[in-house]
N, CA, C and O atoms as a GROMACS GRO file, in nm:
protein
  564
    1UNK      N    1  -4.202   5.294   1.030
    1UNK     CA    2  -4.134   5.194   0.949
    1UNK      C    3  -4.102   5.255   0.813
    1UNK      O    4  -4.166   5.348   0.765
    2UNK      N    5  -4.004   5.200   0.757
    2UNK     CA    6  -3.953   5.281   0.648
    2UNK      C    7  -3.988   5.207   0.519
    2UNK      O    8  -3.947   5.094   0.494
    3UNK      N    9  -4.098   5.306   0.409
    3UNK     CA   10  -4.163   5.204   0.310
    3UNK      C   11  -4.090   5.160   0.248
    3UNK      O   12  -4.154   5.086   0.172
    4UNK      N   13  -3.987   5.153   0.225
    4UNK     CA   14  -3.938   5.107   0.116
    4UNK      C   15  -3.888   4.958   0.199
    4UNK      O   16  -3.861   4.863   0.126
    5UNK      N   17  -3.876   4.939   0.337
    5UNK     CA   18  -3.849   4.789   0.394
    5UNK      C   19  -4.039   4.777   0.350
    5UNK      O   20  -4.059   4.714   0.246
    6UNK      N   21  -4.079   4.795   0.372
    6UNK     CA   22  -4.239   4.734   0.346
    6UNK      C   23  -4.255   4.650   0.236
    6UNK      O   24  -4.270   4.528   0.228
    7UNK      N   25  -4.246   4.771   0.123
    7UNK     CA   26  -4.240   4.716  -0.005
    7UNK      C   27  -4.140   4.580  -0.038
    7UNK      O   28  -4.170   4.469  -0.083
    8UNK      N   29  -4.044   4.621  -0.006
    8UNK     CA   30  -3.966   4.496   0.021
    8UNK      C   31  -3.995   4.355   0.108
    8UNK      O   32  -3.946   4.243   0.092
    9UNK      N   33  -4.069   4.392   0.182
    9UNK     CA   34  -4.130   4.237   0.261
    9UNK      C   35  -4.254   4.198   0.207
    9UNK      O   36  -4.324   4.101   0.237
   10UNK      N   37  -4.276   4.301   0.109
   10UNK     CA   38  -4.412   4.282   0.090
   10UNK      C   39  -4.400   4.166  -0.059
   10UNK      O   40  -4.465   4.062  -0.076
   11UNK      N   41  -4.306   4.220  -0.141
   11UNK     CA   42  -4.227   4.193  -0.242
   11UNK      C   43  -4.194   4.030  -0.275
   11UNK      O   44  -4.240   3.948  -0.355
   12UNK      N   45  -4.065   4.027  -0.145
   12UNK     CA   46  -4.048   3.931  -0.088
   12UNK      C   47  -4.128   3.781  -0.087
   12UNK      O   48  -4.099   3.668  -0.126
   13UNK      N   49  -4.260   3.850  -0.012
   13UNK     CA   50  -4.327   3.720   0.034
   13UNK      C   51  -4.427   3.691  -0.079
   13UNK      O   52  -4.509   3.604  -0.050
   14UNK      N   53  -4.439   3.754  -0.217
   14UNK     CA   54  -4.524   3.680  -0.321
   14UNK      C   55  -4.406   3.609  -0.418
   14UNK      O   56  -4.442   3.517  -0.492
   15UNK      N   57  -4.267   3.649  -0.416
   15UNK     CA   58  -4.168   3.629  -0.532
   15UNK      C   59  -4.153   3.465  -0.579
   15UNK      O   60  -4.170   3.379  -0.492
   16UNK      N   61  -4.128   3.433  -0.686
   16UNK     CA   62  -4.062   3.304  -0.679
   16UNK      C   63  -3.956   3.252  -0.574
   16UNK      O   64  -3.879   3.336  -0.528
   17UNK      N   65  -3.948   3.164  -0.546
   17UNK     CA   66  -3.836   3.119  -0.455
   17UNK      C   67  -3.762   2.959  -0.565
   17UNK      O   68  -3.813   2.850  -0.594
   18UNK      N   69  -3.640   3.017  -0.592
   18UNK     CA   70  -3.561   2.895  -0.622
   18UNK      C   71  -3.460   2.915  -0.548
   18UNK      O   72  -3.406   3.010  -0.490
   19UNK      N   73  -3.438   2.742  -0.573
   19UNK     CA   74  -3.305   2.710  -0.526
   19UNK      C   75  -3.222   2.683  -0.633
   19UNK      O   76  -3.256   2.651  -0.748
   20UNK      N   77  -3.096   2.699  -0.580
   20UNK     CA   78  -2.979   2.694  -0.654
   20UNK      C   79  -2.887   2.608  -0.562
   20UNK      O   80  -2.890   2.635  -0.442
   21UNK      N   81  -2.800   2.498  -0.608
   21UNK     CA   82  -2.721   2.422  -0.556
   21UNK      C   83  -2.612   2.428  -0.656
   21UNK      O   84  -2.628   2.416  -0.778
   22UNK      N   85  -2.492   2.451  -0.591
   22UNK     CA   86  -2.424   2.518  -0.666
   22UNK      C   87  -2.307   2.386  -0.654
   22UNK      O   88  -2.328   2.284  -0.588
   23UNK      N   89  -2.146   2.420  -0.758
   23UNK     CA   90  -2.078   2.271  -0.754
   23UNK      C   91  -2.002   2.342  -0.826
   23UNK      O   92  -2.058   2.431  -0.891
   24UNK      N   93  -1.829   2.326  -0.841
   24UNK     CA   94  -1.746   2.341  -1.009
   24UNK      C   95  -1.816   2.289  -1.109
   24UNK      O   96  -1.838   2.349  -1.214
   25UNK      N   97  -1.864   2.152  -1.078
   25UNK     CA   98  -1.925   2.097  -1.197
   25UNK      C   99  -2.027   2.079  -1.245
   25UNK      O  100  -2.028   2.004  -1.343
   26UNK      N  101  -2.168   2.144  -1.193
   26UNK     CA  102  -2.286   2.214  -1.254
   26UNK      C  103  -2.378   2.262  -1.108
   26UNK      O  104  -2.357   2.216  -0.996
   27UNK      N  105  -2.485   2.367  -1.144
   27UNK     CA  106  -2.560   2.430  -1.084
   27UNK      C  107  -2.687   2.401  -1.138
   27UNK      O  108  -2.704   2.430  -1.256
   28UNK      N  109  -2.784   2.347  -1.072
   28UNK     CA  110  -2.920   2.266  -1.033
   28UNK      C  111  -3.019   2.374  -0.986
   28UNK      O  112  -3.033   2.394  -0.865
   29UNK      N  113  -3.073   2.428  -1.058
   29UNK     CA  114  -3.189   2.538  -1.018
   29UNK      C  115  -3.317   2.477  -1.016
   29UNK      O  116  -3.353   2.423  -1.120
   30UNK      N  117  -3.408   2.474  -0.900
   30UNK     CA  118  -3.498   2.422  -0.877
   30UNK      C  119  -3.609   2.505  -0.790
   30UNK      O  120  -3.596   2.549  -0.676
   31UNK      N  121  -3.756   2.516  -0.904
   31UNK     CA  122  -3.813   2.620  -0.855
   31UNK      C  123  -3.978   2.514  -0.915
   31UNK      O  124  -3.989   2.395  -0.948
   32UNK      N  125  -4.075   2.622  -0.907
   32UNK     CA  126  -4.189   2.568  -0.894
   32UNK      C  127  -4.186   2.498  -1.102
   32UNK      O  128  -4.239   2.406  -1.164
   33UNK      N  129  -4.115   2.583  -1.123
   33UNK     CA  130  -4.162   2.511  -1.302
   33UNK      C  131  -4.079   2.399  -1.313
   33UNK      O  132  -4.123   2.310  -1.386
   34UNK      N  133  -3.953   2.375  -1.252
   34UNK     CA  134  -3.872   2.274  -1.252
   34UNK      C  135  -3.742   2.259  -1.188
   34UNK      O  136  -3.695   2.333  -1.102
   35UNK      N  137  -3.692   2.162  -1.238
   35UNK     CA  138  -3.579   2.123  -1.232
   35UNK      C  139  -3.478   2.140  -1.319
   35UNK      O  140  -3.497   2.072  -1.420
   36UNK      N  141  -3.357   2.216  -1.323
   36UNK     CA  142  -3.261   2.222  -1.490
   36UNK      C  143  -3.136   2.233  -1.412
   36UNK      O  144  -3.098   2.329  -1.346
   37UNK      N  145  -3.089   2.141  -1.426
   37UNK     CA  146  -2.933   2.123  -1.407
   37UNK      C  147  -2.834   2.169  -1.534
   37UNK      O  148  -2.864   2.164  -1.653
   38UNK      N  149  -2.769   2.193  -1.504
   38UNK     CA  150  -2.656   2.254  -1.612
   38UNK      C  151  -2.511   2.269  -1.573
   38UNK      O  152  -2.457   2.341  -1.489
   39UNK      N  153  -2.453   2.164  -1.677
   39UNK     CA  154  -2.267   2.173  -1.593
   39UNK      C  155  -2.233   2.309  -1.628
   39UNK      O  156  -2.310   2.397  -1.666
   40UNK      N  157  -2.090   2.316  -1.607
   40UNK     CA  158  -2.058   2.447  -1.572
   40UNK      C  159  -2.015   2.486  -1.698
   40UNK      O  160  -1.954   2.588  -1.668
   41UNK      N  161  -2.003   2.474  -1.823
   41UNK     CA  162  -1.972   2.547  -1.905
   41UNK      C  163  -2.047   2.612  -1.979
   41UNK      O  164  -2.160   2.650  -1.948
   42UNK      N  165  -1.968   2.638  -2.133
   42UNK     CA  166  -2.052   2.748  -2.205
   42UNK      C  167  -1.947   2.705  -2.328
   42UNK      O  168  -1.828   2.675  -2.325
   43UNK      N  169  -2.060   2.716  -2.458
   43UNK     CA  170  -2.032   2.674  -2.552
   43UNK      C  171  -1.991   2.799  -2.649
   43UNK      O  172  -2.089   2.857  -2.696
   44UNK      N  173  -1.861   2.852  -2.689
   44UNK     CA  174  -1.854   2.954  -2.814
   44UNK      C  175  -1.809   2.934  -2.950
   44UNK      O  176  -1.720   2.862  -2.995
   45UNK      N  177  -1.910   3.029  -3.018
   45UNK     CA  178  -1.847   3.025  -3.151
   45UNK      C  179  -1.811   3.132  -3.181
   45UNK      O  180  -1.874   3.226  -3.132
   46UNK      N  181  -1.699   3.161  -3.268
   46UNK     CA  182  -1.622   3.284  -3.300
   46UNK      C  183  -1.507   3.254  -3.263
   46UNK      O  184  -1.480   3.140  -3.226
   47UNK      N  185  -1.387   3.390  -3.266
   47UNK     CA  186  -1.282   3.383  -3.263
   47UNK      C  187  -1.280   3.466  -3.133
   47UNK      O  188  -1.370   3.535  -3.085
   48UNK      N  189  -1.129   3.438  -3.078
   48UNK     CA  190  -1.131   3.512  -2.970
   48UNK      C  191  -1.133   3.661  -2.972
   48UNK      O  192  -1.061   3.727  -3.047
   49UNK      N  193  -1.242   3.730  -2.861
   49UNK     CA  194  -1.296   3.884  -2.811
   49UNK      C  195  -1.386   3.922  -2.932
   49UNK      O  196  -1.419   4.040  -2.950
   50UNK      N  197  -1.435   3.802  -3.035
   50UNK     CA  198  -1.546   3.854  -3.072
   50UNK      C  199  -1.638   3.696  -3.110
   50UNK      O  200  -1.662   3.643  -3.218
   51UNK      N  201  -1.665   3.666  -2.999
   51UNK     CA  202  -1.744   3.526  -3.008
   51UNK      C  203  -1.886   3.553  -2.924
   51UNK      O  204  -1.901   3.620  -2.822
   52UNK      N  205  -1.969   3.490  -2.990
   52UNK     CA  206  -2.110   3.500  -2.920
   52UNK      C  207  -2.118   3.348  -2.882
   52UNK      O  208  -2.060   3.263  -2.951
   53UNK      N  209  -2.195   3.313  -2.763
   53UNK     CA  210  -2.262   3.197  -2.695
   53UNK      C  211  -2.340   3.113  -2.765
   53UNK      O  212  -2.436   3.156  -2.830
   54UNK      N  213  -2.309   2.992  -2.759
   54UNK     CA  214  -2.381   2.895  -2.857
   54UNK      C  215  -2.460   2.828  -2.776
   54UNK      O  216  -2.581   2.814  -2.795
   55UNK      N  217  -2.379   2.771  -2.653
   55UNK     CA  218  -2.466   2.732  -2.587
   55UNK      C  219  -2.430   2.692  -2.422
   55UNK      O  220  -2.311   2.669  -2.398
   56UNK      N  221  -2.500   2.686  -2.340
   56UNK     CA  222  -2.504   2.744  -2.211
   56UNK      C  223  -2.533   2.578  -2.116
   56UNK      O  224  -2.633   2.509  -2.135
   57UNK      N  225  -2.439   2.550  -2.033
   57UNK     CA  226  -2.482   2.416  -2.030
   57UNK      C  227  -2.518   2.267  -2.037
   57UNK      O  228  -2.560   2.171  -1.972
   58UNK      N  229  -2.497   2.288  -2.098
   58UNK     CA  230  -2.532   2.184  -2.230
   58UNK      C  231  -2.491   2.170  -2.376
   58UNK      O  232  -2.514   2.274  -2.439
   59UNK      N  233  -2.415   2.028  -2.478
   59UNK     CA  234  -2.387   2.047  -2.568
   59UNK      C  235  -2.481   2.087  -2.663
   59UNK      O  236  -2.595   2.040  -2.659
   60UNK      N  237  -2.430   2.210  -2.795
   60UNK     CA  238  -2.497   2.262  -2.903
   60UNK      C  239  -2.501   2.148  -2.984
   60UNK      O  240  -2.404   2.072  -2.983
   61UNK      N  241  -2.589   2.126  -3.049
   61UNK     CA  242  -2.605   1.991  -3.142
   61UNK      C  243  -2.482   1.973  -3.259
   61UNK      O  244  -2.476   1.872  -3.331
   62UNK      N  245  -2.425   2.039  -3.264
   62UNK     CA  246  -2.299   2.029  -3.335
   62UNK      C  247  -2.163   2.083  -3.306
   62UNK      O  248  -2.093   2.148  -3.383
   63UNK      N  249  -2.125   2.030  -3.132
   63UNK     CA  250  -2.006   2.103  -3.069
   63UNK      C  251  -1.946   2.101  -3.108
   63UNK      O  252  -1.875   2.201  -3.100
   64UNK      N  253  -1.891   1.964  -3.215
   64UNK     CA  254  -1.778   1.996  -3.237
   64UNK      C  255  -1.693   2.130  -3.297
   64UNK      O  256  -1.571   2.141  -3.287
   65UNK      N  257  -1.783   2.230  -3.361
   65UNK     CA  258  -1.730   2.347  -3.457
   65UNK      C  259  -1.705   2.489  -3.320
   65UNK      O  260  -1.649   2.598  -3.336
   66UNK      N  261  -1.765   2.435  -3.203
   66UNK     CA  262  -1.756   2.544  -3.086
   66UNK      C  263  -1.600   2.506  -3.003
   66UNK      O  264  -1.526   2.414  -3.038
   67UNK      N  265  -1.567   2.617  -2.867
   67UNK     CA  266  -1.536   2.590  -2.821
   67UNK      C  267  -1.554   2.590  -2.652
   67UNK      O  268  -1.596   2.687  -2.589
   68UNK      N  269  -1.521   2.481  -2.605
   68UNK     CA  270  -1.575   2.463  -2.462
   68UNK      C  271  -1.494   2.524  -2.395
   68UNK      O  272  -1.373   2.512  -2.414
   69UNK      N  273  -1.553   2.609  -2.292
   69UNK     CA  274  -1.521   2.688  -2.175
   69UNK      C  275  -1.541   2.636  -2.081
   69UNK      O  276  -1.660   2.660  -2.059
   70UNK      N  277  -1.495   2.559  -1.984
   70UNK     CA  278  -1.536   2.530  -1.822
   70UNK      C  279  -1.521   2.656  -1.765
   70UNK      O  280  -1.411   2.710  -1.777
   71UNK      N  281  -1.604   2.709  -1.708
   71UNK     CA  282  -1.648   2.818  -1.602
   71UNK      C  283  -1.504   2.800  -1.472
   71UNK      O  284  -1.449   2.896  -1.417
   72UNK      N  285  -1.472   2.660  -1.450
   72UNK     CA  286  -1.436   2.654  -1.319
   72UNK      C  287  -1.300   2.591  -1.358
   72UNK      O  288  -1.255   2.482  -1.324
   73UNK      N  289  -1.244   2.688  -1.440
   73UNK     CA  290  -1.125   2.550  -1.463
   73UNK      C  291  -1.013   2.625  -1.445
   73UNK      O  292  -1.017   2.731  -1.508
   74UNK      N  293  -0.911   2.607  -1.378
   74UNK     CA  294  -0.811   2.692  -1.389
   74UNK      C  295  -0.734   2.796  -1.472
   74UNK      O  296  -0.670   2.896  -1.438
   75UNK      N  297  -0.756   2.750  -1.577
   75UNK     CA  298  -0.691   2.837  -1.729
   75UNK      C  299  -0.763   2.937  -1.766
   75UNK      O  300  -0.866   2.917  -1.829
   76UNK      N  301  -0.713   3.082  -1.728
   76UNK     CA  302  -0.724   3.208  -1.761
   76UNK      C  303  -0.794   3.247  -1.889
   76UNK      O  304  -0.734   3.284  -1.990
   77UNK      N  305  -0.935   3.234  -1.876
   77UNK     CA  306  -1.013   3.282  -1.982
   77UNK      C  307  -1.060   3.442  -1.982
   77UNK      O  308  -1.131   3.497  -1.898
   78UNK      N  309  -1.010   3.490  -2.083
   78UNK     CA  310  -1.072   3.698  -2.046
   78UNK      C  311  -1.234   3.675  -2.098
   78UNK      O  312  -1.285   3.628  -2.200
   79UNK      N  313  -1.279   3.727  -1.987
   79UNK     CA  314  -1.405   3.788  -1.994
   79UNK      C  315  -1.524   3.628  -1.899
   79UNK      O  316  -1.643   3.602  -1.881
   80UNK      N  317  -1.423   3.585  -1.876
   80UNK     CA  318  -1.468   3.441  -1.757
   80UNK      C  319  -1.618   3.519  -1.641
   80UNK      O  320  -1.722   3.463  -1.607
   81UNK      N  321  -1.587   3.611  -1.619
   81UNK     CA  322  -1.698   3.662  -1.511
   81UNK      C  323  -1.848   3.704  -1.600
   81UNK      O  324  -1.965   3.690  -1.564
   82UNK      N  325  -1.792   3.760  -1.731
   82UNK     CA  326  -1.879   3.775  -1.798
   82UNK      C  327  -1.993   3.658  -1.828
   82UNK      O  328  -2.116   3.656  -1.814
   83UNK      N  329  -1.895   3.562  -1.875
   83UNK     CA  330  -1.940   3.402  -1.907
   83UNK      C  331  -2.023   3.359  -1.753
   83UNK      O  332  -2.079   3.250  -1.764
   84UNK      N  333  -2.034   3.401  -1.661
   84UNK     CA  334  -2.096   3.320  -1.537
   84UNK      C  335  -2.152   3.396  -1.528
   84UNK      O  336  -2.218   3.367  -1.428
   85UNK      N  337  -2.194   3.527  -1.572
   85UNK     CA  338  -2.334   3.605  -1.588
   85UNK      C  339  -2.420   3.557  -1.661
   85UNK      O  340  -2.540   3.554  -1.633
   86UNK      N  341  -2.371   3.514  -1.763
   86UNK     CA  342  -2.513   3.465  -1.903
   86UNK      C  343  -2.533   3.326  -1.871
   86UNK      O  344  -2.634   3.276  -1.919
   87UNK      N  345  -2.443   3.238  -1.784
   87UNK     CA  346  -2.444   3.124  -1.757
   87UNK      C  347  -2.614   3.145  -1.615
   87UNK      O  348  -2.732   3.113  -1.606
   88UNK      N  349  -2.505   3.222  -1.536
   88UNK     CA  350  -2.642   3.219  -1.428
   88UNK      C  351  -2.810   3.308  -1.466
   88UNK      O  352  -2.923   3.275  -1.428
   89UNK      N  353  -2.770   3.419  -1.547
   89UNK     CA  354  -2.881   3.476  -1.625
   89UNK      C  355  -2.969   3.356  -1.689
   89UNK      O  356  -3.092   3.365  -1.693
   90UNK      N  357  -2.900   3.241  -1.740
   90UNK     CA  358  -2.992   3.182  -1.824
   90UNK      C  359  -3.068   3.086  -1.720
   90UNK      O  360  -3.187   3.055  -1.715
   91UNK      N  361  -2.946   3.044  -1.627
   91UNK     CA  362  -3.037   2.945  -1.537
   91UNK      C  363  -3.179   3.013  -1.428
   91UNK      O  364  -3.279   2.969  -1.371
   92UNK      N  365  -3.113   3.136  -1.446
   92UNK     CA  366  -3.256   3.169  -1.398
   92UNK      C  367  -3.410   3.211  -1.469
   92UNK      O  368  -3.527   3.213  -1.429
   93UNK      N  369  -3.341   3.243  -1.592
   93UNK     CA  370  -3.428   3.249  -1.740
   93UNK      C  371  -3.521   3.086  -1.743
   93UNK      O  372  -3.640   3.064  -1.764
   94UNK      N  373  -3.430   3.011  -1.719
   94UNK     CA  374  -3.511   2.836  -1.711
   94UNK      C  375  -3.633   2.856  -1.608
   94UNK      O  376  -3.744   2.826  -1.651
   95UNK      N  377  -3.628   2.886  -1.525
   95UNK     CA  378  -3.667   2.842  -1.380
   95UNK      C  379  -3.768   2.955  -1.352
   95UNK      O  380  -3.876   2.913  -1.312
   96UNK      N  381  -3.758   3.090  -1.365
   96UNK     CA  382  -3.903   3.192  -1.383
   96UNK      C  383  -4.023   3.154  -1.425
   96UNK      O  384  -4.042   3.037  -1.459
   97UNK      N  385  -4.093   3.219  -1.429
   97UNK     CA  386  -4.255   3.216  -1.522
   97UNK      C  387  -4.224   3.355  -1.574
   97UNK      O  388  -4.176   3.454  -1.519
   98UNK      N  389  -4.276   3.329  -1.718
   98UNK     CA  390  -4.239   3.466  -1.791
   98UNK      C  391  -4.309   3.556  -1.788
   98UNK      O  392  -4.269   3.663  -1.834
   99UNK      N  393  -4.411   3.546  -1.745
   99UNK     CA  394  -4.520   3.670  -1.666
   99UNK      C  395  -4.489   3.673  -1.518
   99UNK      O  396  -4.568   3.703  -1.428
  100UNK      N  397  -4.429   3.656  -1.511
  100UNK     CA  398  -4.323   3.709  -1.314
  100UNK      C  399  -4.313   3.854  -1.341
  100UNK      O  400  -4.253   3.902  -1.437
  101UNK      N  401  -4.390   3.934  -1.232
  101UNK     CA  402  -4.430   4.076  -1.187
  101UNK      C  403  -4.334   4.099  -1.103
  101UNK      O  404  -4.305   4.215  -1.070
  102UNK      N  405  -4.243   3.946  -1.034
  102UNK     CA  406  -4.154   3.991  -0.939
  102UNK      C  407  -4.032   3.923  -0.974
  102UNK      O  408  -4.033   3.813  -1.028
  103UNK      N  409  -3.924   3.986  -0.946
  103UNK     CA  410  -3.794   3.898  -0.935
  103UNK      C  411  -3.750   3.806  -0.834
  103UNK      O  412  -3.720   3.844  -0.721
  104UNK      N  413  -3.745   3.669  -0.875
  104UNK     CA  414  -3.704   3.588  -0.772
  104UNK      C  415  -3.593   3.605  -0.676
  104UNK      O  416  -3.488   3.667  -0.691
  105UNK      N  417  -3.642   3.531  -0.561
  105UNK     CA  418  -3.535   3.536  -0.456
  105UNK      C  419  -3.449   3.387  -0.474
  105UNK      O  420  -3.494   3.315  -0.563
  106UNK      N  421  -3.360   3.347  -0.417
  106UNK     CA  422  -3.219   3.268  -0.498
  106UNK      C  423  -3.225   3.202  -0.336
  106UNK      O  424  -3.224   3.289  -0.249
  107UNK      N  425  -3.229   3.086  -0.297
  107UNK     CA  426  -3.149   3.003  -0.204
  107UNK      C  427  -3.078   2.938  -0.254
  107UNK      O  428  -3.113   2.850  -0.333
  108UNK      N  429  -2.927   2.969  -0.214
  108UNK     CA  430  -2.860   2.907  -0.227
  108UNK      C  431  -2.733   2.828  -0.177
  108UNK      O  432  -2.645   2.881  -0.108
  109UNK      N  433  -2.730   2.687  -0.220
  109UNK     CA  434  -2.642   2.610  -0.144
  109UNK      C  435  -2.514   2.533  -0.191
  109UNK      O  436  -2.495   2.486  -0.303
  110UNK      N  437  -2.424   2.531  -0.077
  110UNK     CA  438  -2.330   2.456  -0.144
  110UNK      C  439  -2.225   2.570  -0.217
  110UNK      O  440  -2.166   2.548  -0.323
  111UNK      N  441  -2.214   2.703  -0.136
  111UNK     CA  442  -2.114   2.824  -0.211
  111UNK      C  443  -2.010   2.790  -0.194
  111UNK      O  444  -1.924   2.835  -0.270
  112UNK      N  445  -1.953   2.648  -0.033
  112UNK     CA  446  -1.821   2.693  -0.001
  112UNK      C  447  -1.746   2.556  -0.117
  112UNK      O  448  -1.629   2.517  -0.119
  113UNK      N  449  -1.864   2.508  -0.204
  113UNK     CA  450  -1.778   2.418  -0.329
  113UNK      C  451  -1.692   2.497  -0.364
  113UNK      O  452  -1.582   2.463  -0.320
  114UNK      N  453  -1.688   2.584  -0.421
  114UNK     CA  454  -1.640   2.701  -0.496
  114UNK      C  455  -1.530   2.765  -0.435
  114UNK      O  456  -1.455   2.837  -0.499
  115UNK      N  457  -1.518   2.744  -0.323
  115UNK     CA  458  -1.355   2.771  -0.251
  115UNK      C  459  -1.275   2.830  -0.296
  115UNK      O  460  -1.237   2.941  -0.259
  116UNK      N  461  -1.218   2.741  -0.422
  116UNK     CA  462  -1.117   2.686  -0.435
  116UNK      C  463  -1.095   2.795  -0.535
  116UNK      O  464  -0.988   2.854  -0.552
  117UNK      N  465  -1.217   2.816  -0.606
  117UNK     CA  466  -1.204   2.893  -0.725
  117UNK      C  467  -1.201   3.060  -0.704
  117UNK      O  468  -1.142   3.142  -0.774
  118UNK      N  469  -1.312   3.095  -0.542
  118UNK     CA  470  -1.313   3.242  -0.525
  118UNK      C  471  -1.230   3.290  -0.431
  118UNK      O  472  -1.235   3.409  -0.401
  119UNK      N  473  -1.118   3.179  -0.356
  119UNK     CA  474  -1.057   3.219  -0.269
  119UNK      C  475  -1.108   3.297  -0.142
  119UNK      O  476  -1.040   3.376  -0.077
  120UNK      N  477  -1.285   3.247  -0.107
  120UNK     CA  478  -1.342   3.285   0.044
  120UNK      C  479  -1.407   3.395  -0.005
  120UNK      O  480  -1.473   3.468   0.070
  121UNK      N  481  -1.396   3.417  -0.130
  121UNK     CA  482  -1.516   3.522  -0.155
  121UNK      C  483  -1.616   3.485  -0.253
  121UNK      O  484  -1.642   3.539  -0.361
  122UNK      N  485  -1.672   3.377  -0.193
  122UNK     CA  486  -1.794   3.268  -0.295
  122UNK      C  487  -1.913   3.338  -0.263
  122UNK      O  488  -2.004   3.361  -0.343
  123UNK      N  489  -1.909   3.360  -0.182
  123UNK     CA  490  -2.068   3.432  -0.125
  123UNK      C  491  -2.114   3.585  -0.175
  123UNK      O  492  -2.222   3.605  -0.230
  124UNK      N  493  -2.022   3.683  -0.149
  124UNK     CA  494  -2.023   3.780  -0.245
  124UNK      C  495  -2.023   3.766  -0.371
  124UNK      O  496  -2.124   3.807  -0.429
  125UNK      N  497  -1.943   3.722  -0.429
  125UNK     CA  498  -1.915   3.708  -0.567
  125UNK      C  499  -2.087   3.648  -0.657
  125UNK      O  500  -2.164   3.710  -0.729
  126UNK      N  501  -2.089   3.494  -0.601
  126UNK     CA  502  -2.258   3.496  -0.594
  126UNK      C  503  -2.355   3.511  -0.585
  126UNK      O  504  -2.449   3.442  -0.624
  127UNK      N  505  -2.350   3.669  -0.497
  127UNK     CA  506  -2.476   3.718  -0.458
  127UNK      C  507  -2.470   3.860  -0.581
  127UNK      O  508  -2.569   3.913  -0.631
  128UNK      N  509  -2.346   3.892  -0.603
  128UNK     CA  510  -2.327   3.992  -0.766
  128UNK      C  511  -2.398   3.898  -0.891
  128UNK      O  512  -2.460   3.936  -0.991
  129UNK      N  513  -2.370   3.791  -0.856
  129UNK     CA  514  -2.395   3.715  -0.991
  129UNK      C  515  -2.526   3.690  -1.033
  129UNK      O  516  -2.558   3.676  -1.151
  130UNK      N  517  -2.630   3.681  -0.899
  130UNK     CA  518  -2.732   3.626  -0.882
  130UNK      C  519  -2.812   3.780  -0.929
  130UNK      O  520  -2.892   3.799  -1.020
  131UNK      N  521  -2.762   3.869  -0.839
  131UNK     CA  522  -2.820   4.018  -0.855
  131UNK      C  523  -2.840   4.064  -0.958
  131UNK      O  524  -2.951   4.096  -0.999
  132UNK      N  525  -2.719   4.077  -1.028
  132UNK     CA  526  -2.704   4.094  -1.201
  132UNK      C  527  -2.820   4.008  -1.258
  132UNK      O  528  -2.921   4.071  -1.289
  133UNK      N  529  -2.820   3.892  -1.273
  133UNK     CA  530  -2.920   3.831  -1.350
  133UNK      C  531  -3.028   3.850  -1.327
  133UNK      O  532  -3.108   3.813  -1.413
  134UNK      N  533  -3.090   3.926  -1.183
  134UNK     CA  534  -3.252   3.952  -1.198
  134UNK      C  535  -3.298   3.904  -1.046
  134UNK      O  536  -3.410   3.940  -1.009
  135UNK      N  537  -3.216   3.824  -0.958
  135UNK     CA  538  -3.233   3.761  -0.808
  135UNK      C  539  -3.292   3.921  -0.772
  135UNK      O  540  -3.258   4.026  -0.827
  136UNK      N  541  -3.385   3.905  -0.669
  136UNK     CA  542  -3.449   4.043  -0.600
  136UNK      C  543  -3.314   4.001  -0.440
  136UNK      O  544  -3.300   4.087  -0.354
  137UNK      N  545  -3.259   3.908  -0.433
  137UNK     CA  546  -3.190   3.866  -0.327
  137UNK      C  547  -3.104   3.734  -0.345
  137UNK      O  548  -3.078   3.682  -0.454
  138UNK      N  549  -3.049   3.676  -0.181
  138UNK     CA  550  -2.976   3.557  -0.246
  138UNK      C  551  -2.994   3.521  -0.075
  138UNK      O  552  -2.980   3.622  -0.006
  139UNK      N  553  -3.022   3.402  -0.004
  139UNK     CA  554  -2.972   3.378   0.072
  139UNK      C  555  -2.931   3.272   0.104
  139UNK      O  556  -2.992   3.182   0.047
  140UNK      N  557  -2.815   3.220   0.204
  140UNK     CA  558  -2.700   3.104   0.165
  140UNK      C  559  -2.696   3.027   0.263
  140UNK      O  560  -2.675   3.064   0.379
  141UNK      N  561  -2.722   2.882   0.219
  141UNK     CA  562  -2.802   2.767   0.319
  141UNK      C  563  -2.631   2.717   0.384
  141UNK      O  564  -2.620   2.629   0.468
   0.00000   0.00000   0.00000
């Protein structure tokens, strides 16, 4: 048997396990610390190609001075893939224990919402997204 599948099952079977239920209009991560739903946007401040994240999710206590990004909205935002990295990075930042030795594994459901938006490549695209942020895996209910 080849150690490195070992290590990997071995890995596997102590990791966190969340779920993720996924939607255009928010993603619901649910793991042993909780529950955190979060619609799909992202809050910036700055000007455009040099704005940092205000807030992820959820309104910043004073949106009005930001501007709202829907993740899932038709209108051509540059650097949009970027934005659904720190979006899914954080939802999994919620949902860890911060002494986690292992990287969680990701169930997730509800990819073919997203259709519309990845054109049949929801599942890949999600399993980059999930990977990037720290998922040891992803698998799709």
């Amino acid at each position: 048997m080849n150690p490195n599948g070992l290590l990997d099952k071995i890995m596997r079977s102590i990791c966190d396990k969340i779920e993720a239920h996924v939607s255009e209009h928010s993603f619901t991560f649910i793991s042993k610390k909780g529950t955190f739903c979060l619609k799909t946007c992202v809050y910036l401040d700055g000007i455009s190609g040099n704005y940092r994240i205000a807030a992820i999710g959820e309104e910043p206590i004073n949106f009005s001075t930001f501007k709202k990004v829907d993740l899932f909205s038709k209108e051509g935002i540059p650097g949009k893939y970027e934005l659904l990295e720190e979006y899914v990075k954080h939802g999994l930042t919620l949902t860890t224990s911060k002494n986690a030795l292992t990287r969680p594994e990701i169930r997730c459901f509800g990819s073919e919402n997203l259709s519309n938006f990845f054109n049949g490549y929801e599942q890949g695209i999600l399993y980059s997204l999930f990977t990037a942020a720290g998922a040891v895996g992803v698998i799709f209910k």
